[in-house]
PASEBA-1860 file (N, C-alpha, C; in nm, 3 decimals):
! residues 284
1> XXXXXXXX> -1.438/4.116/1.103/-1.542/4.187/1.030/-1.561/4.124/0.894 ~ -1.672/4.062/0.839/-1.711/4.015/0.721/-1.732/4.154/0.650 ~ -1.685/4.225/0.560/-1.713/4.285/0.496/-1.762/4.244/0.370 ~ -1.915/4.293/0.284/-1.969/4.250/0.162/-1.910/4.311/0.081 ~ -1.860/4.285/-0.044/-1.818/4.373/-0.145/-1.921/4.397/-0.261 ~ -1.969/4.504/-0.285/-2.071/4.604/-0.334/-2.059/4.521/-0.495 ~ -2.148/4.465/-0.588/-2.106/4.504/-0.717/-2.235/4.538/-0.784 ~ -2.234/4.520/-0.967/-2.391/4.570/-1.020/-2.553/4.543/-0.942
9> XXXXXXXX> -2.600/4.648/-0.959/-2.746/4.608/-0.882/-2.827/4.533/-0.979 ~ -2.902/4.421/-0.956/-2.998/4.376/-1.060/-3.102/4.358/-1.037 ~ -3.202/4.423/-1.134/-3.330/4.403/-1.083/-3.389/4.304/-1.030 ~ -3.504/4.303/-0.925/-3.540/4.219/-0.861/-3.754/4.175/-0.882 ~ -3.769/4.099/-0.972/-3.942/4.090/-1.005/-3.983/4.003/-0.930 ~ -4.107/4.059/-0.909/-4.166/4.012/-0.804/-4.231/3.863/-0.903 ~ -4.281/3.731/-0.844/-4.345/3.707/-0.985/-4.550/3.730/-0.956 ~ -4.622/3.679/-1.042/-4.739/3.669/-1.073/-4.791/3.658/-0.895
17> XXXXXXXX> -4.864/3.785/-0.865/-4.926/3.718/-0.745/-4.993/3.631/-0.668 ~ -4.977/3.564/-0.560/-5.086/3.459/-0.493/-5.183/3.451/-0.470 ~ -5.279/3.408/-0.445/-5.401/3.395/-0.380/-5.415/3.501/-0.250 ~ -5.466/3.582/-0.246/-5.485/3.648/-0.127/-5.491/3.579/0.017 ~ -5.488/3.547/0.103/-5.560/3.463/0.235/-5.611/3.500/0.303 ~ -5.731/3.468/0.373/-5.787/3.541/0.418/-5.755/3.643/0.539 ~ -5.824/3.744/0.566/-5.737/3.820/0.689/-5.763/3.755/0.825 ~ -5.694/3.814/0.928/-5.730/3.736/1.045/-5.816/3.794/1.112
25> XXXXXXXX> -5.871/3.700/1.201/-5.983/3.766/1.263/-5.963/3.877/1.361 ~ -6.078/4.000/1.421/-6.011/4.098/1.510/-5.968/4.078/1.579 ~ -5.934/4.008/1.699/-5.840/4.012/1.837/-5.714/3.887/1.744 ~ -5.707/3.849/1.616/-5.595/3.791/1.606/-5.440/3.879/1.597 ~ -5.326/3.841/1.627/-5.197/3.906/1.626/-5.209/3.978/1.462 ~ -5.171/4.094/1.445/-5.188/4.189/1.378/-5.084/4.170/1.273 ~ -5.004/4.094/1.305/-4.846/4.055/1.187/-4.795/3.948/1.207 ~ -4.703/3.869/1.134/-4.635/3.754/1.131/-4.610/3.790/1.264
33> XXXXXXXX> -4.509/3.603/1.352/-4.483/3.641/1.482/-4.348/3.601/1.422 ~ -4.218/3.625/1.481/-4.099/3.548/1.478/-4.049/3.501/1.614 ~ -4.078/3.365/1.611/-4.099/3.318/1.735/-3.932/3.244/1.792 ~ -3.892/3.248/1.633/-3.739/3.148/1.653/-3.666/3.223/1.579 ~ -3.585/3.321/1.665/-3.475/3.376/1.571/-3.334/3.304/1.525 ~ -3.318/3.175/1.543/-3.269/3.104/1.496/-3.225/3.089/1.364 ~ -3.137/3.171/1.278/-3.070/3.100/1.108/-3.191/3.200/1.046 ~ -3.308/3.294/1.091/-3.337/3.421/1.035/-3.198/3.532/0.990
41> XXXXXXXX> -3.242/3.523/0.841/-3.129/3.639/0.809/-3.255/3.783/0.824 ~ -3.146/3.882/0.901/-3.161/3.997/0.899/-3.103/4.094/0.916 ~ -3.139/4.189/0.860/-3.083/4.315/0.790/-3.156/4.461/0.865 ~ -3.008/4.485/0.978/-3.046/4.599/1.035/-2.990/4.742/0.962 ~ -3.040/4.813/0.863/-3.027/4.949/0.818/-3.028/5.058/0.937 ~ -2.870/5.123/0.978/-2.875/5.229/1.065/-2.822/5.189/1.168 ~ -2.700/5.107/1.133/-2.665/4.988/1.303/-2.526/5.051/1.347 ~ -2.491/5.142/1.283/-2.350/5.210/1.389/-2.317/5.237/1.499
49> XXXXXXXX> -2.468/5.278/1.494/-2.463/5.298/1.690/-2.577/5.309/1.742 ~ -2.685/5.321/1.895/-2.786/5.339/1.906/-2.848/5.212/1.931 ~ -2.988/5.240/1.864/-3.078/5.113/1.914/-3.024/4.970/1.800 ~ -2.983/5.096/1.665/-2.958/4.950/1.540/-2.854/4.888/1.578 ~ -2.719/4.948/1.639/-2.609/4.902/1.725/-2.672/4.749/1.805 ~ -2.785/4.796/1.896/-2.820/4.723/1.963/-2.903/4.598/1.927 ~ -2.967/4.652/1.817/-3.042/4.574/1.761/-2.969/4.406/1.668 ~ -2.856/4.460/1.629/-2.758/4.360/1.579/-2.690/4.288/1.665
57> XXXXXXXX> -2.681/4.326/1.803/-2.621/4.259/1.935/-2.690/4.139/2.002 ~ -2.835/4.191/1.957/-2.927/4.123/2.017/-3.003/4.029/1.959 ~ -3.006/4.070/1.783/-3.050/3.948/1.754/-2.924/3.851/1.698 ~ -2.771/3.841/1.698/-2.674/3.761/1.757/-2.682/3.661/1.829 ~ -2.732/3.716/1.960/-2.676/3.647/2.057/-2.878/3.539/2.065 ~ -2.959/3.586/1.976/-3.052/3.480/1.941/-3.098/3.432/1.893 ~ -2.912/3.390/1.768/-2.866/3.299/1.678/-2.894/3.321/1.529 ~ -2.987/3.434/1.546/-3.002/3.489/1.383/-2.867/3.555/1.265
65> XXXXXXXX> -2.869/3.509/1.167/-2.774/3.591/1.080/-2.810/3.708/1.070 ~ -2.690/3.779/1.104/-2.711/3.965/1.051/-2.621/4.022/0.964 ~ -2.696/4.092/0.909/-2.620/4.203/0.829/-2.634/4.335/0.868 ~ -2.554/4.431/0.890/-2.553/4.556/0.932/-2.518/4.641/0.805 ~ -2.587/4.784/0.793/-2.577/4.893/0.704/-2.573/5.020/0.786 ~ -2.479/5.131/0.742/-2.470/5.224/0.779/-2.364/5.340/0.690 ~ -2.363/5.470/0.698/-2.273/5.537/0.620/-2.157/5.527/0.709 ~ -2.087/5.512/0.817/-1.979/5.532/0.906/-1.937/5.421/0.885
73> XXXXXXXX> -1.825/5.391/0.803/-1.774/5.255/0.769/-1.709/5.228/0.948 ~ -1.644/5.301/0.989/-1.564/5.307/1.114/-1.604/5.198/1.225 ~ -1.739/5.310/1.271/-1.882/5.219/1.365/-1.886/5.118/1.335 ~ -1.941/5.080/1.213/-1.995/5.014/1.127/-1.935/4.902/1.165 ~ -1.778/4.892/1.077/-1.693/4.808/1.138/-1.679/4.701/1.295 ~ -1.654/4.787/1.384/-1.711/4.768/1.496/-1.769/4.715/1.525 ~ -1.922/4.695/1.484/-2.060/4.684/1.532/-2.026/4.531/1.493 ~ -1.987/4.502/1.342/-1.965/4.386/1.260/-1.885/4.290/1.313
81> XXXXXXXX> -1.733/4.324/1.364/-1.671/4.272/1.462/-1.694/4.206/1.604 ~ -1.796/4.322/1.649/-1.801/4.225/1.773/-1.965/4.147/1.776 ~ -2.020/4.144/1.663/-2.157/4.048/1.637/-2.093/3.937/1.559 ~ -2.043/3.980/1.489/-2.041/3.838/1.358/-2.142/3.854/1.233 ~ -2.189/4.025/1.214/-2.260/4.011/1.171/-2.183/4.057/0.972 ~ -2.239/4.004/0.874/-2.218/4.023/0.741/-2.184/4.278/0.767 ~ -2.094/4.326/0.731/-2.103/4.471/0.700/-2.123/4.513/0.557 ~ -2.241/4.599/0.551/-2.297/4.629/0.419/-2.328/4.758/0.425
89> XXXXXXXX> -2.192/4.859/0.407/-2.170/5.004/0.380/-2.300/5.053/0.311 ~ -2.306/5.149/0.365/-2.458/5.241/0.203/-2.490/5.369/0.292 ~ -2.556/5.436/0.194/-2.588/5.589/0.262/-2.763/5.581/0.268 ~ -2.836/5.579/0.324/-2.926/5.598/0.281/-3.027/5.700/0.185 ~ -2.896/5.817/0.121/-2.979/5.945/0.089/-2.935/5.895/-0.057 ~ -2.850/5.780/-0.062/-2.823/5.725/-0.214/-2.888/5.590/-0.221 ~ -2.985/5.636/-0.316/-3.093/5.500/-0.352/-2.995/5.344/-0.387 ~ -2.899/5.400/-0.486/-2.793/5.290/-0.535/-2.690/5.218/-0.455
97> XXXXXXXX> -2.695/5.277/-0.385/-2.625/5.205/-0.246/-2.652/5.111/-0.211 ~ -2.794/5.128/-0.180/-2.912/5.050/-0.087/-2.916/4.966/-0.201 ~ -2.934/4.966/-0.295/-2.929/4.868/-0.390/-2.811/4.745/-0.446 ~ -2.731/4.815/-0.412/-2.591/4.728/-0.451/-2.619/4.678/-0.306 ~ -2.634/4.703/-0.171/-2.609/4.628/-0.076/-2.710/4.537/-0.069 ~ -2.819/4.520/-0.144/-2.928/4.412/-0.102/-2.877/4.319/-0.199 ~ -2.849/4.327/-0.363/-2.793/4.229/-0.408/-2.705/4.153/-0.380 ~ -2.581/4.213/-0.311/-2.496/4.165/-0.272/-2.528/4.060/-0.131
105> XXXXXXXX> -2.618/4.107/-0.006/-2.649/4.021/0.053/-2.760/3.897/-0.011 ~ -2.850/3.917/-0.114/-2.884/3.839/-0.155/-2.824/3.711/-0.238 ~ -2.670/3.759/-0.268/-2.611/3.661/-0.306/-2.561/3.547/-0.230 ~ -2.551/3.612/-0.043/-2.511/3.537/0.019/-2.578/3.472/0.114 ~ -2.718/3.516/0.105/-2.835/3.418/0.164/-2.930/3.388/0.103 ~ -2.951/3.426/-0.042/-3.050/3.424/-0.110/-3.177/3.439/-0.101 ~ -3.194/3.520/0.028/-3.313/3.577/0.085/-3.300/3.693/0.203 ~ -3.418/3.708/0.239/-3.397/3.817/0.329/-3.557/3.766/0.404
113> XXXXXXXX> -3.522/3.734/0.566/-3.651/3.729/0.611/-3.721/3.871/0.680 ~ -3.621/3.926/0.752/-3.672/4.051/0.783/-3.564/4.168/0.794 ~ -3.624/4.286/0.737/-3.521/4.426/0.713/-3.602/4.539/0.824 ~ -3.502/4.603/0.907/-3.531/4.658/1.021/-3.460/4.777/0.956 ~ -3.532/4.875/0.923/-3.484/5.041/0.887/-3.466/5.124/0.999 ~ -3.363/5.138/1.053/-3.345/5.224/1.191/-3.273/5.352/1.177 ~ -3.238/5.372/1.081/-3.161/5.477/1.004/-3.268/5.626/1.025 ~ -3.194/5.735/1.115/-3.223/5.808/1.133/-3.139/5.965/1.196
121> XXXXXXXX> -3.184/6.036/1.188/-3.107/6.160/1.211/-3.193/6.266/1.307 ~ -3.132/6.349/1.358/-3.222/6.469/1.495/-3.150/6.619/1.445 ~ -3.256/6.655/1.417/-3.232/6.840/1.449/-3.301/6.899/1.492 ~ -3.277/6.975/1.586/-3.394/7.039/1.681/-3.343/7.169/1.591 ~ -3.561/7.230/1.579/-3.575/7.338/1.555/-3.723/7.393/1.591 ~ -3.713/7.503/1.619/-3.856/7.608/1.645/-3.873/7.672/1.520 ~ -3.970/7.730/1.525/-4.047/7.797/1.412/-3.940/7.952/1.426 ~ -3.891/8.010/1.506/-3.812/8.141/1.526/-3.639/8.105/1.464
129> XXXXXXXX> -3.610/8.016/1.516/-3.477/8.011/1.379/-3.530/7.862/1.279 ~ -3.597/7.848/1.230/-3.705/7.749/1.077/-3.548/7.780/0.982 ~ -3.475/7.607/0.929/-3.397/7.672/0.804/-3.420/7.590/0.742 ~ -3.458/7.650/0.643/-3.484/7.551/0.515/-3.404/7.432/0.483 ~ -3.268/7.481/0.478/-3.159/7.356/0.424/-3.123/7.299/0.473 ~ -3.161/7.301/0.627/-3.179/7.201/0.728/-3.243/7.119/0.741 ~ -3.399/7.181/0.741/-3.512/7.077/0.713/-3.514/6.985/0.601 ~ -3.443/7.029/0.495/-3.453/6.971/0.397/-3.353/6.855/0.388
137> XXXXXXXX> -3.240/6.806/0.499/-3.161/6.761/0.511/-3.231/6.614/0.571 ~ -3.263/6.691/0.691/-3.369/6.565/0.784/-3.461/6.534/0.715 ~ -3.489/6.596/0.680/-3.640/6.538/0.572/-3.571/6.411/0.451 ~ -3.490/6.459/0.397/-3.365/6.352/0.333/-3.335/6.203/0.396 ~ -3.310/6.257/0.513/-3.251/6.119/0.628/-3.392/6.027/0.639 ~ -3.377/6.113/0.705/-3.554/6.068/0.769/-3.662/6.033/0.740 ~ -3.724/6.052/0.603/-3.811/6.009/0.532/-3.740/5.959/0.397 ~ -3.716/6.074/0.347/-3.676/5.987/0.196/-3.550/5.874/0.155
145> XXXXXXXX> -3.516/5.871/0.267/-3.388/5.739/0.296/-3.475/5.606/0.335 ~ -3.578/5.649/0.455/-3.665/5.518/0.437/-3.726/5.527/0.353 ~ -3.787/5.603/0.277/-3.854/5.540/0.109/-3.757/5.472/0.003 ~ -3.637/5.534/0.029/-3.534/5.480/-0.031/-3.510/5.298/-0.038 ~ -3.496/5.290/0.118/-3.488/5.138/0.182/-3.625/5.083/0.131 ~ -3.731/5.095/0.133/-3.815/5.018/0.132/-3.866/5.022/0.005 ~ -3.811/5.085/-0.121/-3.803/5.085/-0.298/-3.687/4.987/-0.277 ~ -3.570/4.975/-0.235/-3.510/4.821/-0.270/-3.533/4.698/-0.230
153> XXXXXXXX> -3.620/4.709/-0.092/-3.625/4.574/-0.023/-3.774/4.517/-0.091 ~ -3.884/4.605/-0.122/-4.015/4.558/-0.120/-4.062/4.480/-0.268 ~ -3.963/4.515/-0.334/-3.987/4.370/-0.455/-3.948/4.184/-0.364 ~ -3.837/4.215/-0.295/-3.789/4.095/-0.267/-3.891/4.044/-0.162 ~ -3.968/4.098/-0.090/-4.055/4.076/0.008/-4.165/3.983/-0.048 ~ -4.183/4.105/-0.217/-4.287/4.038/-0.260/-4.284/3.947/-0.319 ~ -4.161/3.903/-0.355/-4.125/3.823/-0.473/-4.128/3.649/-0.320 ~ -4.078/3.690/-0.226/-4.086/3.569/-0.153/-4.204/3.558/-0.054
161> XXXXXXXX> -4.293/3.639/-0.044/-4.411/3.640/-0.021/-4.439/3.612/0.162 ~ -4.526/3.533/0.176/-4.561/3.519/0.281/-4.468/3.470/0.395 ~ -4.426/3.535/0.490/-4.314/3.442/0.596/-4.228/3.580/0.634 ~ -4.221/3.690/0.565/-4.114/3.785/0.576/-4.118/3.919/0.651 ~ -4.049/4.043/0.637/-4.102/4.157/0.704/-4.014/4.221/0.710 ~ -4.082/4.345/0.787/-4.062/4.504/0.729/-4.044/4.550/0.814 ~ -3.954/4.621/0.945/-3.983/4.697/1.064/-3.911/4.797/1.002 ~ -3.998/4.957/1.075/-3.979/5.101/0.976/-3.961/5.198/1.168
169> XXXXXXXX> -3.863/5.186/1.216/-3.832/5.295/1.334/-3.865/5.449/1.315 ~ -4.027/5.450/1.352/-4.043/5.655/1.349/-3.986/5.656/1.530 ~ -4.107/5.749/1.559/-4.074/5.820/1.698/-4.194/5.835/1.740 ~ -4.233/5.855/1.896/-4.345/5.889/1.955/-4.334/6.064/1.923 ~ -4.216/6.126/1.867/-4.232/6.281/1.852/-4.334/6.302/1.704 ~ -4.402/6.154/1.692/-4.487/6.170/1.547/-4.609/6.155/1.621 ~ -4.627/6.139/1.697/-4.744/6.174/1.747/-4.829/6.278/1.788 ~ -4.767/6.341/1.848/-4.811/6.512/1.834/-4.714/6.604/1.855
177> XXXXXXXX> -4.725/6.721/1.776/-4.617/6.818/1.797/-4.594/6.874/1.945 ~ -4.460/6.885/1.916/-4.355/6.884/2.057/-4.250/7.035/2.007 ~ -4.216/7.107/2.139/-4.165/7.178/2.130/-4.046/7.160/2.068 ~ -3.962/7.237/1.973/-3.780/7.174/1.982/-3.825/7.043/1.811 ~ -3.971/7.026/1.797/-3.967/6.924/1.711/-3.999/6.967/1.568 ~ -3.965/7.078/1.503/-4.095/7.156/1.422/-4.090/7.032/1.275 ~ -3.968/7.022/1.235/-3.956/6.912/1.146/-3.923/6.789/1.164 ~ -3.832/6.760/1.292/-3.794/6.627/1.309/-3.974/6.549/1.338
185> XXXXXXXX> -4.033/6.604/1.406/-4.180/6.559/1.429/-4.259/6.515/1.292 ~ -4.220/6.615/1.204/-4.309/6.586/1.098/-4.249/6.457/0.990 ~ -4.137/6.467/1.046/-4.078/6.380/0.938/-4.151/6.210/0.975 ~ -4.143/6.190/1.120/-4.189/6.104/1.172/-4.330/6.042/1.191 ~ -4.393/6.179/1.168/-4.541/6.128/1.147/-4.586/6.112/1.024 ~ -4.467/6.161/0.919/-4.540/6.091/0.791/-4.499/5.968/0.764 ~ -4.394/5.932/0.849/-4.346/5.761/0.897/-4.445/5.691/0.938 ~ -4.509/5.726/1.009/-4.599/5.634/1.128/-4.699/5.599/0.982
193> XXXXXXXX> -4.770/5.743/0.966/-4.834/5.737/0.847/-4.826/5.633/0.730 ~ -4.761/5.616/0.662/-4.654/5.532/0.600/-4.674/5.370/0.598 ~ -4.588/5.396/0.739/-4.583/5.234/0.787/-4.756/5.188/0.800 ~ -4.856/5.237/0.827/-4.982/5.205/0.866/-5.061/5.142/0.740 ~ -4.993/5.240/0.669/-5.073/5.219/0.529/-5.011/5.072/0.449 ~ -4.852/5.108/0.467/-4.787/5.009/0.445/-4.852/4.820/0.467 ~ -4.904/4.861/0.628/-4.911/4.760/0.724/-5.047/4.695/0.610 ~ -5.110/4.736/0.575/-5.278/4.761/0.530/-5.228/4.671/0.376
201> XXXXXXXX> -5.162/4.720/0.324/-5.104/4.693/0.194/-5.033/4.555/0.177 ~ -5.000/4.513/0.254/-4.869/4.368/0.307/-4.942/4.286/0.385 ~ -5.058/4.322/0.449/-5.112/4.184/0.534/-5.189/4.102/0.480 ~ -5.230/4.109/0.345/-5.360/3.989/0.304/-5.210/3.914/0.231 ~ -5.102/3.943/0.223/-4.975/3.851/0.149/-4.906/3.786/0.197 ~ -4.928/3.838/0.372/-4.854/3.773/0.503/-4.733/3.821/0.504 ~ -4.711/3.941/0.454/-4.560/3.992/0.520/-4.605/4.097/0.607 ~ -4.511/4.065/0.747/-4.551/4.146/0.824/-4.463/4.287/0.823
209> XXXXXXXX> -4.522/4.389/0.883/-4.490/4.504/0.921/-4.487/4.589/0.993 ~ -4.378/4.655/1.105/-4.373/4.640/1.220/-4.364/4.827/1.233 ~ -4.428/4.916/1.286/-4.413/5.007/1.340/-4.356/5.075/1.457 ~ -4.235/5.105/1.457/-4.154/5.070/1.603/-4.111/5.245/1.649 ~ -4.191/5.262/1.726/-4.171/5.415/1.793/-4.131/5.446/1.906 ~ -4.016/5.470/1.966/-3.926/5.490/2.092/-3.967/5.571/2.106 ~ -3.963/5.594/2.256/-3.982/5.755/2.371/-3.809/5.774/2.348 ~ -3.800/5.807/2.500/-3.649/5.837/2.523/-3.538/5.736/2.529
217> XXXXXXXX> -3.436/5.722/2.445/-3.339/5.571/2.435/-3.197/5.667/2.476 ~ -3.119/5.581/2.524/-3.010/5.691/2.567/-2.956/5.619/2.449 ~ -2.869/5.691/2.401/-2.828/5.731/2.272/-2.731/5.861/2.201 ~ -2.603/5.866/2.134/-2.529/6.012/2.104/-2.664/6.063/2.059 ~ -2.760/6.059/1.989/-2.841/6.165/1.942/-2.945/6.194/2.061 ~ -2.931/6.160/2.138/-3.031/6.248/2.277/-2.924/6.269/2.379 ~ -2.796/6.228/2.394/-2.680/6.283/2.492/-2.716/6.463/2.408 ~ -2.717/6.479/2.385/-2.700/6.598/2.285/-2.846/6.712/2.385
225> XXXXXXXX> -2.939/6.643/2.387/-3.032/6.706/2.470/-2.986/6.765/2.588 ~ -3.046/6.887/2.603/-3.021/6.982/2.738/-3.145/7.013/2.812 ~ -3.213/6.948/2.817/-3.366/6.908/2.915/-3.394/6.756/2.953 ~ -3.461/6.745/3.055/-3.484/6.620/3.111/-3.585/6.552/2.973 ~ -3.523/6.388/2.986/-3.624/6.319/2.931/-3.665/6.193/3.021 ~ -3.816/6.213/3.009/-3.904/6.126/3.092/-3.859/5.996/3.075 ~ -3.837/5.870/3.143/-3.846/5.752/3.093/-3.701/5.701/3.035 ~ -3.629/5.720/3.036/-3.507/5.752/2.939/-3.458/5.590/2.945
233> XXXXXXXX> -3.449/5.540/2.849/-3.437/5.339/2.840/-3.298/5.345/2.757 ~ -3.193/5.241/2.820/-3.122/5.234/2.762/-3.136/5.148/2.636 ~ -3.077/5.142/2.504/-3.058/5.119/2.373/-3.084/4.952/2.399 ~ -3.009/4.876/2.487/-2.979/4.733/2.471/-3.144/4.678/2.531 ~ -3.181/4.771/2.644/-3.373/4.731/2.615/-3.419/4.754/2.544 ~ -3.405/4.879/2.494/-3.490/4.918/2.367/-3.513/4.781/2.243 ~ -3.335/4.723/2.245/-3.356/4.598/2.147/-3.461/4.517/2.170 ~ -3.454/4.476/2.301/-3.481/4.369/2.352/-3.628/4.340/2.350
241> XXXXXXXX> -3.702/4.442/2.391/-3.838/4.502/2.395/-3.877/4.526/2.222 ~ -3.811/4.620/2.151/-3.864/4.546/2.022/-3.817/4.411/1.961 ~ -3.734/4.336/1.934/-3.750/4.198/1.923/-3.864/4.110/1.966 ~ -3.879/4.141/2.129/-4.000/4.047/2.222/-4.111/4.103/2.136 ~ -4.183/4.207/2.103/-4.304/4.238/2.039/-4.277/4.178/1.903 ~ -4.186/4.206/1.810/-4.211/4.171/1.692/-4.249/4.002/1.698 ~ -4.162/3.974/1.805/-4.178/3.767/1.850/-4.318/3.765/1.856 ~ -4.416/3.907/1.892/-4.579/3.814/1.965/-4.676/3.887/1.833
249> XXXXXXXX> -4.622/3.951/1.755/-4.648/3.984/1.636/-4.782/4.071/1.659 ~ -4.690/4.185/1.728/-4.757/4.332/1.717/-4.729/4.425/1.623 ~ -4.831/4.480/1.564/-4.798/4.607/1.451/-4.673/4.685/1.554 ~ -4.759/4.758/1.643/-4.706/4.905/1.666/-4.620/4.847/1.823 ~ -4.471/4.868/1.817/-4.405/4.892/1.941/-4.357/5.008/1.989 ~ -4.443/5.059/2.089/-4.353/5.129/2.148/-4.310/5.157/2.338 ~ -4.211/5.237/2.280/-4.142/5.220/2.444/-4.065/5.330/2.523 ~ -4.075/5.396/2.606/-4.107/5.292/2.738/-4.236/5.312/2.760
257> XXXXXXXX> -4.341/5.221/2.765/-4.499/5.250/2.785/-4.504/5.329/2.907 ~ -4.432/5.359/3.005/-4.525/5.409/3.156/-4.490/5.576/3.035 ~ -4.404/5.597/2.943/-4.420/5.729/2.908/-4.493/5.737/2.774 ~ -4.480/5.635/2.700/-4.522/5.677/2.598/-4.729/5.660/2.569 ~ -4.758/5.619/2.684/-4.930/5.591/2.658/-4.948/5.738/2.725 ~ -4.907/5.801/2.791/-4.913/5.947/2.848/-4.939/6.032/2.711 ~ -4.827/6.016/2.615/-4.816/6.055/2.471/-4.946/6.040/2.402 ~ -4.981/5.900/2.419/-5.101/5.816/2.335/-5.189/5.897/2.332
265> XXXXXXXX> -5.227/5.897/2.518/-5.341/5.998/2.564/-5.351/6.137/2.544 ~ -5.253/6.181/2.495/-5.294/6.308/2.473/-5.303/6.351/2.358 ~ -5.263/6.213/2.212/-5.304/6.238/2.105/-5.438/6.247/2.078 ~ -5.530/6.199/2.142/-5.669/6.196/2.142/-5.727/6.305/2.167 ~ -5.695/6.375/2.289/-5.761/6.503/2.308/-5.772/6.601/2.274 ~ -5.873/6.660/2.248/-5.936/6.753/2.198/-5.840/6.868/2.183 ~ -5.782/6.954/2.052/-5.676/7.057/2.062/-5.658/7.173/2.154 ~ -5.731/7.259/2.203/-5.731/7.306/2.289/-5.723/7.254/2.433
273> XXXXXXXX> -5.736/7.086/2.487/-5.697/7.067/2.613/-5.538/7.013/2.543 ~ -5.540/6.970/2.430/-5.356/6.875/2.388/-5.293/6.953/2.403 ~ -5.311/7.118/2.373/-5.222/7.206/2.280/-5.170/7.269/2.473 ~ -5.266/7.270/2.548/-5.243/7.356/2.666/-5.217/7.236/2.795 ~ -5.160/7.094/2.773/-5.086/7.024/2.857/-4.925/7.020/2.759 ~ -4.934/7.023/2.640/-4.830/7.038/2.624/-4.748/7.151/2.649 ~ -4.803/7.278/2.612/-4.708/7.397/2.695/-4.713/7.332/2.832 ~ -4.776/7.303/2.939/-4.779/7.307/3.063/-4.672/7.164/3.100
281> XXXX> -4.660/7.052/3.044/-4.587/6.936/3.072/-4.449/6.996/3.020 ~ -4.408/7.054/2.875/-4.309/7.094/2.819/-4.198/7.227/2.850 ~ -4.291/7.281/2.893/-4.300/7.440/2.926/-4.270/7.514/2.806 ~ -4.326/7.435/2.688/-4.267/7.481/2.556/-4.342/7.591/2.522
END
């Protein structure tokens, strides 16, 4: 296990901006492609276990440098051990964390080509037991941990400009409300939200930005589920499948498509037919 050792955070300026370039045309690829993960350093936020687990396994073994972040030094460990990848402890609900860990990897690659935020948390709740200090917990994890991550990484993005990138893991439960989802849903669609705008903001500079929304991934945080889930993909595809998209340089991945365009389609429709397939598909 390479462990990083944490020290002062120092600011990071972007300098004087570039020339804009022009955008690409409509049917062109929507974001940088990374076609050679080859000696790419990257930085998976949320890799203890799960898809970021997977995600550090996978881009390993296709030769890229990694660094892994997570609060479970334990996992963490682990994950670092059997990749080879750099371990860079942090919490995400502490901004300074995230900060001491980017300097510190910046000392040892002096860049960062792409940061994958996978860092996330699940609480199922209905509107009949709603707790505040719950919601307010996930809402913590879940959103303001990735605002967190992406206030330390997005000077350095800008500061090295065109070539780099951003992948931000919401959920297809941001797509439309779902039974069991009252806040974890919302947290996620102000993700999607987010990342879109994000995407809008970063492409005339050429850093790309990747919107990456899973259906069902088997995973400890859906072992936990006590209802069937449609589609259910194990973690090490899940990698695999987002890596291959970010390679053909698509905004939005998600997966498993035979379930999640079902999702798509019913974000479109009209509330009264959405609102009455979802009781009827959910039995919510």
């Amino acid at each position: 296990m390479n462990t990083i050792t944490q020290r002062e955070s120092a600011p990071v300026v972007a300098p004087p901006a570039s020339p804009v370039p022009p955008a690409p045309g409509l049917f062109a690829p929507l974001n940088l492609s990374f076609t050679d993960w080859r000696d790419r350093r990257v930085w998976v936020i949320g890799a203890s276990y799960g898809i970021g687990a997977a995600l550090a396994r996978e881009l390993a073994e296709r030769g890229a440098k990694v660094a892994v972040s997570a609060r479970n030094r334990e996992l963490l460990g682990e994950v670092a051990q059997t990749t080879g990848a750099l371990a860079a402890p942090l919490d995400v609900t502490d901004a300074d964390s995230i900060r001491q860990a980017r300097d510190t990897l910046l000392a040892q690659w002096g860049g960062i080509d792409l940061v994958l935020v996978v860092a996330g948390t699940h609480i199922e709740m209905r509107a009949q037991d709603f707790d505040l200090a719950a919601a307010r917990r996930l809402l913590e994890v879940n959103l303001h941990g990735v605002l967190n991550c992406v206030d330390a990484v997005l000077p350095v993005l800008l500061r090295q400009g065109a070539g780099c990138g951003i992948g931000i893991v919401s959920s297809v439960a941001g797509y439309i409300g779902l039974p069991r989802s009252l806040v974890y849903g919302a947290s996620k669609a102000a993700l999607i939200n987010f990342t879109e705008t994000l995407h809008g903001d970063l492409r005339p500079a050429g850093i790309g930005v990747y919107l990456i929304n899973p259906g069902f991934v088997d995973t400890p945080l859906t072992r936990k589920n006590d209802f069937r889930m449609p589609a259910l993909m194990d973690a090490a595809a899940a990698a695999r499948t987002t890596l291959d998209e970010i390679a053909a340089g698509r905004f939005e991945i998600h997966y498993p498509k035979r379930f999640t365009r079902w999702l798509k389609l019913l974000r479109v429709l009209p509330y009264r037919l959405q609102l009455w397939l979802v009781r009827r598909i959910t039995g919510g």
